[in-house]
Structures are given as C-alpha cells and as structure tokens.
C-alpha positions in Angstrom: -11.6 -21.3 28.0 -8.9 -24.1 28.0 -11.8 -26.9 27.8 -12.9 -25.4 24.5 -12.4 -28.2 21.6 -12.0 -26.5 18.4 -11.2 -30.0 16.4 -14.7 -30.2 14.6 -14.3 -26.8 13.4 -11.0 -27.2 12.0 -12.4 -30.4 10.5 -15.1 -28.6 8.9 -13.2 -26.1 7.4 -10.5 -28.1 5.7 -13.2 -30.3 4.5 -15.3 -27.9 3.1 -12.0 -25.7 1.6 -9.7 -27.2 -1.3 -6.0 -26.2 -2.3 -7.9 -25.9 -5.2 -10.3 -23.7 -4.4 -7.7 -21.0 -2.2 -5.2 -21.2 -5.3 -8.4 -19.8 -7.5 -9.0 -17.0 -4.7 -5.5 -15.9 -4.8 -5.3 -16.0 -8.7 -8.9 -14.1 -8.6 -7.4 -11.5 -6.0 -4.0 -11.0 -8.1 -5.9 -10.6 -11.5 -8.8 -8.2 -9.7 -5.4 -6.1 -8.0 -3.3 -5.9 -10.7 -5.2 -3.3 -13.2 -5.3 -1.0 -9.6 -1.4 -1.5 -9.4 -1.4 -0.2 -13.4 -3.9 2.6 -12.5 -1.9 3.6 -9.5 1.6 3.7 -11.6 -0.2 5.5 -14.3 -2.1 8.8 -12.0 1.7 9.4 -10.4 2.8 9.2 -13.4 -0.1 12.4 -14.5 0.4 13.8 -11.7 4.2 14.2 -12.0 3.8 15.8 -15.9 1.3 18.0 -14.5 3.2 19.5 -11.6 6.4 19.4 -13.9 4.0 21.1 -16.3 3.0 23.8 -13.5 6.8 24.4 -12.3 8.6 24.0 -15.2 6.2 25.6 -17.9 6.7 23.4 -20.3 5.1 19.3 -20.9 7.0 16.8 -21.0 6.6 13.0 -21.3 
C-alpha cells in the first residue's frame, strides 16, 4: 500500500477539471437547491396555519 503512486491521477484530474468548471457546478447546485429551500420554508409555513387552524379554530395568516 505505501508503494502506491497516485501522482498521475492527481495529474489527470486537475487537468481534466477547471476552477472554471467547479465554480459553474457549485452555482448549478445553489440555483437547483434554492427553489427546495423556498418550498421547504413555504409547507412549514401550511403546515403551521393548518394545525393553528385545527387547534385554534380559526385561519390565520
């Protein structure tokens, strides 16, 4: 295990990957996650009128 030479991979790889390219990857990640953070915010807040709804017996928003 210690004579293993793992140079030409590492080579390879930051060859073959720019900044470039992992700066788009991140931007594509963060613009693909954010509508799910939006989503997520938006069913607690349905969830919270509804159960305010059921307890309380009136809506509010």
């Amino acid at each position: 295990m210690a004579n293993l030479d793992f140079e030409p991979i590492i080579t390879a790889l930051t060859g073959a990957v720019t900044p470039t390219q992992i700066i788009g990857l991140v931007a594509s990640i963060v613009a693909f996650g954010i509508p799910f953070v939006f989503m997520w915010f938006g069913m607690r807040k349905v969830i919270k009128i509804f159960r305010s709804a059921v307890m309380g017996g009136h809506i509010t928003v």
